[in-house]
C-alpha beads as a LAMMPS data file, in Angstrom:
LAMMPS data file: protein, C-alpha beads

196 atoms
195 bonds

1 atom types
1 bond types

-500.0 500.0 xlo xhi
-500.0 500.0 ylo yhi
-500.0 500.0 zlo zhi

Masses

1 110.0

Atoms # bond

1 1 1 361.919 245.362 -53.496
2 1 1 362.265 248.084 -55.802
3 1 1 361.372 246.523 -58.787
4 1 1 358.010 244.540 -57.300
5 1 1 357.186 248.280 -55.478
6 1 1 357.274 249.440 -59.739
7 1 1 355.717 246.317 -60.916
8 1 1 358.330 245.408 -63.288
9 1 1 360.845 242.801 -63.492
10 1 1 363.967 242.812 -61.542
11 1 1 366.620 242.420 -65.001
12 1 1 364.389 245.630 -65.896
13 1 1 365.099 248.032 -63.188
14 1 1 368.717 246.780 -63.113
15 1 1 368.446 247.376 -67.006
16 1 1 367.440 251.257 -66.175
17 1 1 369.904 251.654 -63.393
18 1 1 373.001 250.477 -65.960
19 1 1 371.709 253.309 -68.500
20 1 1 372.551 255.824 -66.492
21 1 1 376.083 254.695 -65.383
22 1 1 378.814 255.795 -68.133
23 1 1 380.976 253.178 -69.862
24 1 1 383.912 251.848 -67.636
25 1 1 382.047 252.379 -64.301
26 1 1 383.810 255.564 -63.600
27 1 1 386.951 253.351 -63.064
28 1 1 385.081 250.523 -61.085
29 1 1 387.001 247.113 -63.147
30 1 1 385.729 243.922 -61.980
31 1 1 387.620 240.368 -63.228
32 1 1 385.059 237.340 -62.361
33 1 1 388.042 234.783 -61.687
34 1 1 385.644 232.918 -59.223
35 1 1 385.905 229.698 -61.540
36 1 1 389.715 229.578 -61.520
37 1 1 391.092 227.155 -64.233
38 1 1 394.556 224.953 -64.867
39 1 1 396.671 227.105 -66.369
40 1 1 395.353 230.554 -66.726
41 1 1 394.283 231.996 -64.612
42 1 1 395.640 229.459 -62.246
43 1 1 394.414 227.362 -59.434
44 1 1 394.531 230.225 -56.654
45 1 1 392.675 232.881 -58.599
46 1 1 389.835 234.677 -57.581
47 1 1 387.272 236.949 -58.502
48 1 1 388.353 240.954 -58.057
49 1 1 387.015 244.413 -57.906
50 1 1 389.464 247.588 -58.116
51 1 1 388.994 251.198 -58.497
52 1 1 386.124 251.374 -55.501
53 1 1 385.665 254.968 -54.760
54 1 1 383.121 257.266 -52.681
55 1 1 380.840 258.266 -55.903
56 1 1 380.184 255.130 -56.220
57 1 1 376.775 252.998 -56.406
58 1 1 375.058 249.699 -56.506
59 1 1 374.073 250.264 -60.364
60 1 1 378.003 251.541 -60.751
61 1 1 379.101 247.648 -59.443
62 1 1 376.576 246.079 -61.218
63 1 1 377.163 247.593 -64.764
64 1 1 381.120 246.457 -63.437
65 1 1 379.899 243.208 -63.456
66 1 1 378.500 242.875 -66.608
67 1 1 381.588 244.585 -68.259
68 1 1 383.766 242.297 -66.209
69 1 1 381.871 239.319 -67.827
70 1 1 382.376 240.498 -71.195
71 1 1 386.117 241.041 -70.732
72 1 1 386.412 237.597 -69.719
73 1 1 384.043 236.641 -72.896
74 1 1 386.831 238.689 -75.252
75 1 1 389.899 237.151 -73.586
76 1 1 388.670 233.758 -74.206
77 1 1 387.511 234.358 -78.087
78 1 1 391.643 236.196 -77.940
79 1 1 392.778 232.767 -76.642
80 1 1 390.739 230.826 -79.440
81 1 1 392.202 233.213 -81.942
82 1 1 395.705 233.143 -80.797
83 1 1 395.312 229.070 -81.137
84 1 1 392.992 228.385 -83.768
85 1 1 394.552 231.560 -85.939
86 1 1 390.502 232.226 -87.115
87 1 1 389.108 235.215 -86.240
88 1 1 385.735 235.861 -84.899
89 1 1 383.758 238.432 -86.761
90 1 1 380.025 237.272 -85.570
91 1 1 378.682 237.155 -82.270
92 1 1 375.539 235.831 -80.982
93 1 1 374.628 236.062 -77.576
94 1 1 371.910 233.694 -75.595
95 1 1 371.101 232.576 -72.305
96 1 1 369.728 234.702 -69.393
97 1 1 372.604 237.780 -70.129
98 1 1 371.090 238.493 -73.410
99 1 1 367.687 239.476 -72.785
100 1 1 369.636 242.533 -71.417
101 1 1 369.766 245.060 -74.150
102 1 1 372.413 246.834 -71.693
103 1 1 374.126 243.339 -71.371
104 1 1 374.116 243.218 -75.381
105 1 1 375.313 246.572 -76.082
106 1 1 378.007 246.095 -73.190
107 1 1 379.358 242.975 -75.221
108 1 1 378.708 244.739 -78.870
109 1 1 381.062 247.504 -77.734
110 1 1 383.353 245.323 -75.438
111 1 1 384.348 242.786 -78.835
112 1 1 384.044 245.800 -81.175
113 1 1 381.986 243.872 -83.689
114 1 1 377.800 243.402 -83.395
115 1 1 376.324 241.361 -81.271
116 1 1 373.023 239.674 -82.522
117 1 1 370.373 238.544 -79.932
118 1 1 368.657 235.111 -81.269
119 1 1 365.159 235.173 -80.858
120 1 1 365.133 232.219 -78.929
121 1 1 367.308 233.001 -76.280
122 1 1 368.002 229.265 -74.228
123 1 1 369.654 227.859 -77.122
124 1 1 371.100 224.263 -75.806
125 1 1 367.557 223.369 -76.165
126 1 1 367.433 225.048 -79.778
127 1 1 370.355 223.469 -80.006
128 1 1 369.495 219.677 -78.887
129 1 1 366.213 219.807 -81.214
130 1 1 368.445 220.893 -84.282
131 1 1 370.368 217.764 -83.413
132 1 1 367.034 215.690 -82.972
133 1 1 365.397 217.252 -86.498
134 1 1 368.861 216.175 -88.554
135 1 1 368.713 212.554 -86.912
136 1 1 365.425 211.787 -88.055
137 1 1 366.032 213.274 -91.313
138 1 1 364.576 216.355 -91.220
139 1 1 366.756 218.175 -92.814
140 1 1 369.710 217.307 -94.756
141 1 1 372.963 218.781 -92.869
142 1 1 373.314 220.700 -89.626
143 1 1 373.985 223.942 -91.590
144 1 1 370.339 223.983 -92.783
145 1 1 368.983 222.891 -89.390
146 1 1 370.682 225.936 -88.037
147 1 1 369.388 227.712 -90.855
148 1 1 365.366 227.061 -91.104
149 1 1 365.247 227.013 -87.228
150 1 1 367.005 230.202 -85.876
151 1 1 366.765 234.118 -86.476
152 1 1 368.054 237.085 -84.794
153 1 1 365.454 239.091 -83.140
154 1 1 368.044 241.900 -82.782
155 1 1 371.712 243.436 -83.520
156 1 1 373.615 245.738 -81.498
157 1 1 376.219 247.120 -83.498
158 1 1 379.151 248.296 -81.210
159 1 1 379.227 252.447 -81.064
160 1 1 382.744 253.530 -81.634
161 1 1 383.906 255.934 -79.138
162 1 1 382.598 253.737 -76.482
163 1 1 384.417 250.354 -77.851
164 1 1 387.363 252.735 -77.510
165 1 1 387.089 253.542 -73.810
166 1 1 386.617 249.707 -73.493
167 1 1 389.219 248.708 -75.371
168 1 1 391.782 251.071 -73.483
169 1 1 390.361 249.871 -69.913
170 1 1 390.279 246.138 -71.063
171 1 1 394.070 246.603 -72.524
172 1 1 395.480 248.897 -69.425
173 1 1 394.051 247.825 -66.631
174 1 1 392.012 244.386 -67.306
175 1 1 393.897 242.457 -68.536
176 1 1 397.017 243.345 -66.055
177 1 1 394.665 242.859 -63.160
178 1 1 395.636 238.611 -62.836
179 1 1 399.155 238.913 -63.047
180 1 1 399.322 242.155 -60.570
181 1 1 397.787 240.351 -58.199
182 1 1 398.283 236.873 -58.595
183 1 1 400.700 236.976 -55.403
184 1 1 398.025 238.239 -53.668
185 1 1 395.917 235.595 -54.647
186 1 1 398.436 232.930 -53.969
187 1 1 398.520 234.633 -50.079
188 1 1 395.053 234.137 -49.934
189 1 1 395.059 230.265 -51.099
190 1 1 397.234 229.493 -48.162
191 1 1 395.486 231.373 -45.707
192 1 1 392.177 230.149 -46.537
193 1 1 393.642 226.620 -47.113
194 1 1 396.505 226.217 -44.020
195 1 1 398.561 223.538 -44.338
196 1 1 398.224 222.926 -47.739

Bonds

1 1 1 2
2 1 2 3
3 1 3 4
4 1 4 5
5 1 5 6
6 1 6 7
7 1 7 8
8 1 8 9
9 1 9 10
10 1 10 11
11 1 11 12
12 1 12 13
13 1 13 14
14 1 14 15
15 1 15 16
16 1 16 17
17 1 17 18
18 1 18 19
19 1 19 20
20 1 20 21
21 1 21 22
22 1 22 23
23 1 23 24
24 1 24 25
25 1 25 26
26 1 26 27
27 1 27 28
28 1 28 29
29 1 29 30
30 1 30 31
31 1 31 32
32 1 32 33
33 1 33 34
34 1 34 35
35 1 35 36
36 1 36 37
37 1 37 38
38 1 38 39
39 1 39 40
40 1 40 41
41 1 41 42
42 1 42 43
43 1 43 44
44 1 44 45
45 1 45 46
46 1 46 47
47 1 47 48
48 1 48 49
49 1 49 50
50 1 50 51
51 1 51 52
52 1 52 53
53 1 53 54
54 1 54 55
55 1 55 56
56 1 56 57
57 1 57 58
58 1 58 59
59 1 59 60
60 1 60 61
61 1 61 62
62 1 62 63
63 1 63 64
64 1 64 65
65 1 65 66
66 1 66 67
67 1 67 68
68 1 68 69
69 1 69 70
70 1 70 71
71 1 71 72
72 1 72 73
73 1 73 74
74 1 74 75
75 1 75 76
76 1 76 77
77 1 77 78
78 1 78 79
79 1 79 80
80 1 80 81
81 1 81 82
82 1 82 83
83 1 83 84
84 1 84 85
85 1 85 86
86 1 86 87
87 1 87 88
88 1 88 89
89 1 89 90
90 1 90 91
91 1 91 92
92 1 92 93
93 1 93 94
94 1 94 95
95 1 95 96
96 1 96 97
97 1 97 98
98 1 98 99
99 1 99 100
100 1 100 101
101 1 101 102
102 1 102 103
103 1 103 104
104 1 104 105
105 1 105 106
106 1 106 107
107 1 107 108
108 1 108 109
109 1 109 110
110 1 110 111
111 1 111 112
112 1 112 113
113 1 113 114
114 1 114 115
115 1 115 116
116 1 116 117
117 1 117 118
118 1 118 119
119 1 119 120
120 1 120 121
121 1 121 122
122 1 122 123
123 1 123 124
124 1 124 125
125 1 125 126
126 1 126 127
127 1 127 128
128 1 128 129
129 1 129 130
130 1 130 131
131 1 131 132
132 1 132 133
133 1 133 134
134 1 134 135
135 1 135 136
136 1 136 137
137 1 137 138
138 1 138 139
139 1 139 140
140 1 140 141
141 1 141 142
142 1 142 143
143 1 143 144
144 1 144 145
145 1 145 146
146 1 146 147
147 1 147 148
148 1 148 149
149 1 149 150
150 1 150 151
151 1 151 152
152 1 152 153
153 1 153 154
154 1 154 155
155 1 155 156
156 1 156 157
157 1 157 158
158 1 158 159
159 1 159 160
160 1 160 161
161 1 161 162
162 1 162 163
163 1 163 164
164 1 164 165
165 1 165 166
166 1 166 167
167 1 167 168
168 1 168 169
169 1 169 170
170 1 170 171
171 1 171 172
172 1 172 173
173 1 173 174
174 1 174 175
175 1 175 176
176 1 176 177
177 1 177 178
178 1 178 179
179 1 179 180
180 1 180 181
181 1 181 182
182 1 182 183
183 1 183 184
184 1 184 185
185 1 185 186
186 1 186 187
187 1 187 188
188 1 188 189
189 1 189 190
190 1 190 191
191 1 191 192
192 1 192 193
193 1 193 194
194 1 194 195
195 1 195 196
């Protein structure tokens, strides 16, 4: 209601309100476990939001929510990592999320490394035509598809004190949040599901 009483887009005004909320939420931690997986985390997590206290607002939960996103973003490039033994070093961000330069400068300073914005932000359909161009022989490999049909609009390279006070709350207190409560979360499963 806000944003139409402004005349500007709703991602905008959340945009603004995120600005003005300080890195780590003032202690606000959110884990989006809502799409629980086989193994980790397992079958009876759920989503979770700790460190709720009086000071806090709608914009403090929302910029929670995009940090929580981009926790769970890191811990999966850790897992490919761990397995694959390659590191990451470049990040590109698309979809929705990275129209956001909050959202961008969130996940720049969350991974520690920039985060480039392509200029065409729904890339599985960038993505599907780069496939379609190398099939009827437009171009020779998939490296120069990728190459003669995307750019970055924009970098955000992560700012270093900030990557720090993510890196400490995504180390302490993220990523201990699953198995700290996982009992919880198991307590929940059977009460929601009796008899199971």
């Amino acid at each position: 209601m806000l944003a139409r009483q402004e005349g500007i887009a709703a991602e905008e005004l959340l945009d603004r309100l995120v600005a003005g909320i300080p890195p780590g939420s003032m202690g606000l931690v959110l884990q989006p476990y809502w799409s629980p997986g086989l193994r980790h985390p397992g079958l009876e997590a759920r989503g979770a939001v700790i460190g709720f206290q009086g000071g806090h607002t709608r914009a403090h939960l929302y910029r929670a929510i995009l940090e929580g996103l981009a926790f769970a973003v890191r811990e999966g490039r850790e897992r490919i990592e761990s397995r694959t033994g390659v590191p990451v070093r470049e990040l590109y961000v698309c979809g929705g999320g990275s129209r956001s330069d909050q959202m961008m400068q969130i996940t720049a300073d969350i991974f520690g490394i920039p985060a480039a914005r392509p200029a065409t932000y729904e890339a599985s359909g960038l993505g599907a035509a780069m496939l379609a161009a190398l099939g009827a022989g437009w171009y020779p490999d998939l490296q120069t598809a990728v190459r003669e049909m995307t750019r970055v609009s924009r970098t955000f390279d992560p700012r270093p004190v900030t990557a720090k006070v993510y890196d400490d709350l995504y180390r302490k207190v993220y990523r201990q949040m699953y198995n700290r409560l996982r009992p919880l979360y198991r307590e929940l499963h059977s009460l929601a599901e009796p008899g199971e």
